[in-house]
C-alpha positions in Angstrom: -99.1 23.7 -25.5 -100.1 27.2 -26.0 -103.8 28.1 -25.8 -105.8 31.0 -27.7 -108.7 32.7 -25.1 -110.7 34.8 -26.8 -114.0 37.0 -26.5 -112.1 38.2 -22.7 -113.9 41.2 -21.4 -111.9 44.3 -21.1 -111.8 44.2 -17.2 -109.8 41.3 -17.1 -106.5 40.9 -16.1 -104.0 38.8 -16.4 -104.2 37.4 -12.8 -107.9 36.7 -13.7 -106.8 34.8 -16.9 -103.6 33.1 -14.5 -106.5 32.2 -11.3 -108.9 30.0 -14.5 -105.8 28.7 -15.7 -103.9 27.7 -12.6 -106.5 24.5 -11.5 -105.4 22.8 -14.4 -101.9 22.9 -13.9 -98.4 24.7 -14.2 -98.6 27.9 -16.4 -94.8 29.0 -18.3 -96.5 32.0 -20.0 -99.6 34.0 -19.9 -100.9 37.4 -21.7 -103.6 39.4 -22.2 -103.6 41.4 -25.7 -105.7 44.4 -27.3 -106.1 43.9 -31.2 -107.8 46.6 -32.6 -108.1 45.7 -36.1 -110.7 47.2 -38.4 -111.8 49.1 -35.1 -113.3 46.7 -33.8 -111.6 46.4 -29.9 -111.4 42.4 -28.9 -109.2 41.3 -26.1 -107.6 37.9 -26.1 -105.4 35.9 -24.1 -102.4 33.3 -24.6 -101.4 31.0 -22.6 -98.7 28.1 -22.3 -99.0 24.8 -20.3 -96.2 22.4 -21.1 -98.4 19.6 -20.4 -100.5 18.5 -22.5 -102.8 16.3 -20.7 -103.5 19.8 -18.5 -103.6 21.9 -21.2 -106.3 20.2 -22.9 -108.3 19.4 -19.6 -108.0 23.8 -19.1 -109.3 24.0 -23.0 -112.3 21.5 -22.0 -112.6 23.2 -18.3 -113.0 27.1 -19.2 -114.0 26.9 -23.0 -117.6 28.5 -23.2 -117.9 30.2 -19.9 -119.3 33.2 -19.2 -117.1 36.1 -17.8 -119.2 39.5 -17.4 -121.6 38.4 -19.9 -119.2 37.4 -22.4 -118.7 33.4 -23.8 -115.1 32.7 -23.5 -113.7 31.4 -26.5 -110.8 28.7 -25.6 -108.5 26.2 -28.0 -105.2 25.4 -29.0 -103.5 28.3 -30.3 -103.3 28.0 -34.0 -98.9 29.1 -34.4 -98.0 30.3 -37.6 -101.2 29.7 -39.4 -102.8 32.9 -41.1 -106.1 34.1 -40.0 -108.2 32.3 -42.3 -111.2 34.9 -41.5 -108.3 37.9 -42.7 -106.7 35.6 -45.3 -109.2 36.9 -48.2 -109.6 33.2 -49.1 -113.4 31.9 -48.9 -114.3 29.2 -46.8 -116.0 28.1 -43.9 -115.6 28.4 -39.8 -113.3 26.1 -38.8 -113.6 23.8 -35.9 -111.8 23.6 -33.4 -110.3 20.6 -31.8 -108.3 20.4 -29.0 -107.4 17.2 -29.1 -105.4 18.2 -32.5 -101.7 17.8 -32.3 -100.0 21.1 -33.4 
């Protein structure tokens, strides 16, 4: 299962993001990403667990904490779906649940 993190600090590294991850359970892949649209600087993280059951305890685990003052922003990476925020559709936030299938 991959997993979106978002709202990382910029002093966090991927061994940071790989040290939360890790007490949940095996880890194939793992980034850390700059996205710099509109100007607006935001890092975010993937990662992939190939077990579910882990992945979702990780989501449940590190989902809302706080990492140099900033409110860490876990769930299951959305794959192939457009950025509703970007999509210039109207509409509503989302929620997000992780126990969705994807």
């Amino acid at each position: 299962m991959k997993i979106f993190v978002g709202v990382l600090p910029k002093t966090m590294l991927e061994v940071d993001l790989q040290n939360m991850f890790i007490k949940y359970g095996h880890i194939t892949s793992l980034y850390i990403r700059k996205n710099n649209e509109k100007g607006n600087n935001y890092y975010y993280g993937l990662v992939e667990m190939p077990v579910k059951k882990q992945a979702l305890a990780a989501i449940k685990g590190i989902n809302g904490k706080m990492i140099d003052g900033r409110e860490l922003k876990v769930h299951p990476a959305r794959i192939g779906e457009k950025n509703r925020r970007h999509s210039g559709r109207s509409g509503g936030r989302r929620d997000n649940d992780p126990s969705e299938v994807l």
